[in-house]
PAZAPA-4460 file (N, C-alpha, C; in steps of 0.05 Angstrom, whole numbers, plus 32768, in hexadecimal, padded with zeros to 4 digits):
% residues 78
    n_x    n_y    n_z   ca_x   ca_y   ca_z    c_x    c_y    c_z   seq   type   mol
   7E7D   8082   820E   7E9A   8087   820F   7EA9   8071   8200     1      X     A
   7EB8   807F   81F1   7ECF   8069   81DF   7EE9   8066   81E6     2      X     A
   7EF4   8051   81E8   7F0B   804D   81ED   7F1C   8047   81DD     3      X     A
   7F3C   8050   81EA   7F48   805C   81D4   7F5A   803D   81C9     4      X     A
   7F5C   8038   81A6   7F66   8023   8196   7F7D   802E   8196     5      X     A
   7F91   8012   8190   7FAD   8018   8186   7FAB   8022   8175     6      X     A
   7F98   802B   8160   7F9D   8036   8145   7F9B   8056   814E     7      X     A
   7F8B   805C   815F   7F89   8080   8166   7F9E   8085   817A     8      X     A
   7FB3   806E   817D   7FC5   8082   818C   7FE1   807B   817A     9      X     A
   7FDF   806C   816D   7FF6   8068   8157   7FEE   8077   8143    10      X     A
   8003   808D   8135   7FFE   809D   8123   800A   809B   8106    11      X     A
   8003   809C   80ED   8010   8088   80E1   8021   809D   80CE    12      X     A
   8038   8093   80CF   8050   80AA   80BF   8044   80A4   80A0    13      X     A
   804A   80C4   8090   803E   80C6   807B   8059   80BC   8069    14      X     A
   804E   80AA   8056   806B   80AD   803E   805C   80B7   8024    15      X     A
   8068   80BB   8016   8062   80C6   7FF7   8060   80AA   7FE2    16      X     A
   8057   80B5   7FD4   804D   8099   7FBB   806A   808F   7FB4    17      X     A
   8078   8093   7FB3   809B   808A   7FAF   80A2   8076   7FBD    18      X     A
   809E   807C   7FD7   80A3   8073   7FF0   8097   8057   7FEA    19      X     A
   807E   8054   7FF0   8069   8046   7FF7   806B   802E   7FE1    20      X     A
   806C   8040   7FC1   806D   802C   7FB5   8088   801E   7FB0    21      X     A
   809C   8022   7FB6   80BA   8018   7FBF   80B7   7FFD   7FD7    22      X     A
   80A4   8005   7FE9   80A4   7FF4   7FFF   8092   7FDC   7FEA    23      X     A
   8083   7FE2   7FE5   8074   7FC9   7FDA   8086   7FBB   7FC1    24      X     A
   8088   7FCB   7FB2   8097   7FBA   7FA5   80B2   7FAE   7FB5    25      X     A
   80C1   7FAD   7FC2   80D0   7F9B   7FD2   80CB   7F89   7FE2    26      X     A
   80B3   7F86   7FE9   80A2   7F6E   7FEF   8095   7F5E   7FE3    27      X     A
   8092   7F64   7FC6   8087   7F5A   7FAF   8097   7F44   7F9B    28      X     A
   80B6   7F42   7FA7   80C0   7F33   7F99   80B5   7F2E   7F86    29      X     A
   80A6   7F33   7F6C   80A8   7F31   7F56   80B8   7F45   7F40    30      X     A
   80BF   7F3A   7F2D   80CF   7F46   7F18   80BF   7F5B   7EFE    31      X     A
   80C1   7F66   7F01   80B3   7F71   7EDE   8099   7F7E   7EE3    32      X     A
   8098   7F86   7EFF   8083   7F92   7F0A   8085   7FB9   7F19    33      X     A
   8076   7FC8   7F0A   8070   7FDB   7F14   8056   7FE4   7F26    34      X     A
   8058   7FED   7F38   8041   7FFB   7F47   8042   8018   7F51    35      X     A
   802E   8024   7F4B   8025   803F   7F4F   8016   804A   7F6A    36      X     A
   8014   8055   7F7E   800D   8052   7F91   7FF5   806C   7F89    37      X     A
   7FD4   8076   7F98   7FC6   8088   7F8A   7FBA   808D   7FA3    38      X     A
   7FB1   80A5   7FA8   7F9C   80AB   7FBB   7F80   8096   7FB9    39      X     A
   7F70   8090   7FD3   7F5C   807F   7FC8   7F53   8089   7FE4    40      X     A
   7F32   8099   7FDD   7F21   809E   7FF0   7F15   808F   8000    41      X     A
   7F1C   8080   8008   7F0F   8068   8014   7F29   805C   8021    42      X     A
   7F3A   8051   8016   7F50   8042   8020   7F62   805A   802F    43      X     A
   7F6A   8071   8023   7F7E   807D   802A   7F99   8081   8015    44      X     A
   7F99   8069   8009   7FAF   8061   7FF0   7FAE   8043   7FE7    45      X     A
   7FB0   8042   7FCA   7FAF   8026   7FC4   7FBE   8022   7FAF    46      X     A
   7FCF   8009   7FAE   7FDF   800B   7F9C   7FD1   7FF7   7F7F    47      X     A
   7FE1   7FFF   7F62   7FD8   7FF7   7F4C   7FF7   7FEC   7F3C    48      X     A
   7FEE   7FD3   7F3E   8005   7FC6   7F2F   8000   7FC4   7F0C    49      X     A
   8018   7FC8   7EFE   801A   7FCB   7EE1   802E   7FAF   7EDF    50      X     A
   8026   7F97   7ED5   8036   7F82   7ECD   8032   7F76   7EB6    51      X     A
   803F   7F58   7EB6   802D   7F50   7E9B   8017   7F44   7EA3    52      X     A
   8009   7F43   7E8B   7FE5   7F37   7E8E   7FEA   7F1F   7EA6    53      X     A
   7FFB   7F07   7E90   7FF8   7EF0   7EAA   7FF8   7EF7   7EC6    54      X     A
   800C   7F08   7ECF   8013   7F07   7EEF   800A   7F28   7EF9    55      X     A
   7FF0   7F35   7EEE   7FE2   7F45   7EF2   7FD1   7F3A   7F0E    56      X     A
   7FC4   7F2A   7F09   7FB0   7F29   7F1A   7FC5   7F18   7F3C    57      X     A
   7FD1   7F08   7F3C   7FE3   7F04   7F4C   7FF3   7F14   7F5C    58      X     A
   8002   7F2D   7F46   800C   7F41   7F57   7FF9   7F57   7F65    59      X     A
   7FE7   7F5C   7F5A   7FCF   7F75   7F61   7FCF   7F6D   7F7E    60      X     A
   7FC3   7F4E   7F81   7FBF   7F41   7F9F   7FCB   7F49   7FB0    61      X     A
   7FDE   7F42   7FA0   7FF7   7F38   7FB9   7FFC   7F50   7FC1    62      X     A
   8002   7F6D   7FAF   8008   7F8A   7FB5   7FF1   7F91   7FC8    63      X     A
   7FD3   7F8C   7FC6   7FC0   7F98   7FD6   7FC4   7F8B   7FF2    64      X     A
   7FCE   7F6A   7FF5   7FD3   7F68   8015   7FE8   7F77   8021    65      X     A
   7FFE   7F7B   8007   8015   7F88   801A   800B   7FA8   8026    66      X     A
   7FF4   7FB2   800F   7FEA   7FCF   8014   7FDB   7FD4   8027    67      X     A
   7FCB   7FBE   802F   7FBE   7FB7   8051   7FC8   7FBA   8066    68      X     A
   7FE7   7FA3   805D   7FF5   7FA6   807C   800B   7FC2   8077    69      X     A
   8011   7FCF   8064   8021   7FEE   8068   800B   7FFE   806D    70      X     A
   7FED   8000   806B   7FDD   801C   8071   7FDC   8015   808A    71      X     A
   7FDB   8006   80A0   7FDF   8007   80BC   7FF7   801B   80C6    72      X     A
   8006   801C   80B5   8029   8027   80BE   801F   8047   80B6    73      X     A
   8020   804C   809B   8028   8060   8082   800F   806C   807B    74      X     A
   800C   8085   8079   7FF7   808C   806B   7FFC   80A1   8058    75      X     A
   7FF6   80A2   803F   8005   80B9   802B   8006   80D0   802F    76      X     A
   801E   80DE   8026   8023   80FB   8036   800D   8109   801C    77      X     A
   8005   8121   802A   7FF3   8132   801E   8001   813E   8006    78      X     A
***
């Protein structure tokens, strides 16, 4: 017998790729940065940042912790 996690009784409101990727980018304080949010079989959704080369690898990061702590909340509407 299993007992029941805060995650199976918290249900997580769906937002749309708009949504989602709006939220991250406003936590991303960076400038000159786009991100795309995509279905991902495994994750649920992951986001993909388009910047310049230099601050590519910096923002991707930084977008994937914020995409950690929003898939606890959010999960993409179908």
């Amino acid at each position: 017998m299993r007992l029941a996690t805060e995650q199976d009784t918290v249900e997580k409101k769906a937002k749309t790729d708009a949504e989602l990727e709006e939220m991250i980018l406003q936590r991303l304080l960076i400038g000159g940065v786009f991100v795309s949010v995509r279905r991902d079989p495994i994750l649920g959704w992951r986001p993909t940042v388009i910047t310049a080369p230099k601050h590519a690898r910096n923002a991707q990061e930084l977008a994937d912790k914020i995409a950690s702590e929003l898939r606890k909340k959010f999960k993409l509407k179908e």
